[in-house]
C-alpha positions as CSV (number, residue, x, y, z in Angstrom):
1,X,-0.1,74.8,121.4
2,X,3.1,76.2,122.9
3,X,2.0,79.7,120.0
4,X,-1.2,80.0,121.8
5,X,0.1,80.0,124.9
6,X,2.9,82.6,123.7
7,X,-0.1,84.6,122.0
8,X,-2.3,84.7,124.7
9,X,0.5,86.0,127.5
10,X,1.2,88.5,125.2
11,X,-2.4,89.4,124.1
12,X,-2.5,89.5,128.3
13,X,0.9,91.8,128.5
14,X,-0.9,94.3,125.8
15,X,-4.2,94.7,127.8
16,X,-2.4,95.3,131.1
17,X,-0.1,97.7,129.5
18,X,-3.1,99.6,127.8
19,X,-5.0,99.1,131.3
20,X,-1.8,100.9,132.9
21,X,-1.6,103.6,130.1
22,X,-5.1,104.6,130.5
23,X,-4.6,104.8,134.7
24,X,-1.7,106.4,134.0
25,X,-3.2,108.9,131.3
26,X,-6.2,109.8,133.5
27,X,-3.6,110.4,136.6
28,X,-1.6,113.1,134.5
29,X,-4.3,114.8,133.6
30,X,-5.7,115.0,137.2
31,X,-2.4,115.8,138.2
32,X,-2.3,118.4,136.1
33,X,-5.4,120.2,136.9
34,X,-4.4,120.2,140.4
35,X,-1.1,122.3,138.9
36,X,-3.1,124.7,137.4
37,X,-5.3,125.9,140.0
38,X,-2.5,125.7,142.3
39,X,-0.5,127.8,139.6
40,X,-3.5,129.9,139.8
41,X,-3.7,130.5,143.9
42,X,-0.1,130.8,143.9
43,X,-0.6,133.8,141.5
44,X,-3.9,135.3,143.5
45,X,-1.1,134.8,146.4
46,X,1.2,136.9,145.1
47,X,-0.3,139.7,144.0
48,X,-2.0,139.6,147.8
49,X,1.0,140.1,149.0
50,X,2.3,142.4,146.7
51,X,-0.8,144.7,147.5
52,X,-0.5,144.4,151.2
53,X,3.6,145.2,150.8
54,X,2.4,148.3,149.1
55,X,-0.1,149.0,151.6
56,X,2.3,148.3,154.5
57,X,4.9,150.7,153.0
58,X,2.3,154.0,152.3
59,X,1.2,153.4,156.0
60,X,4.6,153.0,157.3
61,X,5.7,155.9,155.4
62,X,2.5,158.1,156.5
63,X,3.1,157.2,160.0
64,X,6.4,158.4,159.9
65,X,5.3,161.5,158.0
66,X,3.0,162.6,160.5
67,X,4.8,162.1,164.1
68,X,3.4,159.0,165.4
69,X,6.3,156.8,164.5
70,X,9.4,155.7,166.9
71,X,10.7,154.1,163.6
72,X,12.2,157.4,162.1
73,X,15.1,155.5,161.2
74,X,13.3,153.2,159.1
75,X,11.3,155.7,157.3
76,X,14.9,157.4,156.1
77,X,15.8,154.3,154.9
78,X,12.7,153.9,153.0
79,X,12.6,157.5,152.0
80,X,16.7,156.9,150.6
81,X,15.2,153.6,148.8
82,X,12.6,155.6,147.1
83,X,15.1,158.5,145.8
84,X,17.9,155.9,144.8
85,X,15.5,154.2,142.7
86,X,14.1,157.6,141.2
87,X,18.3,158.3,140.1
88,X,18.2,154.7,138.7
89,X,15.2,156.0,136.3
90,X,16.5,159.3,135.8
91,X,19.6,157.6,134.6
92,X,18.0,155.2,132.7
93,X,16.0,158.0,130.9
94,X,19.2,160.2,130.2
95,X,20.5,156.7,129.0
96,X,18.3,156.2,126.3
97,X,17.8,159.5,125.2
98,X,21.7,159.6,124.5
99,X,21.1,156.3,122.2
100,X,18.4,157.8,120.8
């Protein structure tokens, strides 16, 4: 008798641990659907404001380059960005030509 008893706890242990697998199981994978599209809008987010940057700079910029800005300042700066970055290349270019 005191087998049966010792059989049938663990028979119970087995089903509640498959029981709590499969809840478990079925809980990652929601989980992990909710990742991906947030993955996803965190992407769509990103290139949003990667596009509106852009936009923001070229209006800044054209603003500046036609008189109606106060922020002269801040179009030189932008204006210094853009050339330093232009060297980088430049150098970058001369760089691997001199490999090459």
């Amino acid at each position: 008798m005191a087998q049966k008893s010792i059989v049938k706890r663990l028979s119970d242990e087995v089903e509640r641990l498959i029981a709590d697998h499969e809840r478990v199981s079925a809980q990652c994978r929601e989980l992990t659907a909710e990742r991906d599209k947030l993955l996803k809008e965190k992407r769509r987010l990103e290139e949003t404001v990667r596009q509106l940057e852009t936009k923001l700079q070229s209006l800044e910029l054209s603003s500046v380059m036609s008189g109606n800005s106060a922020s002269v300042e801040r179009a030189r700066q932008r204006v210094n960005s853009l050339l330093r970055e232009i060297d980088r290349c430049i150098a970058v270019l001369k760089q691997e030509q001199d490999n090459n």
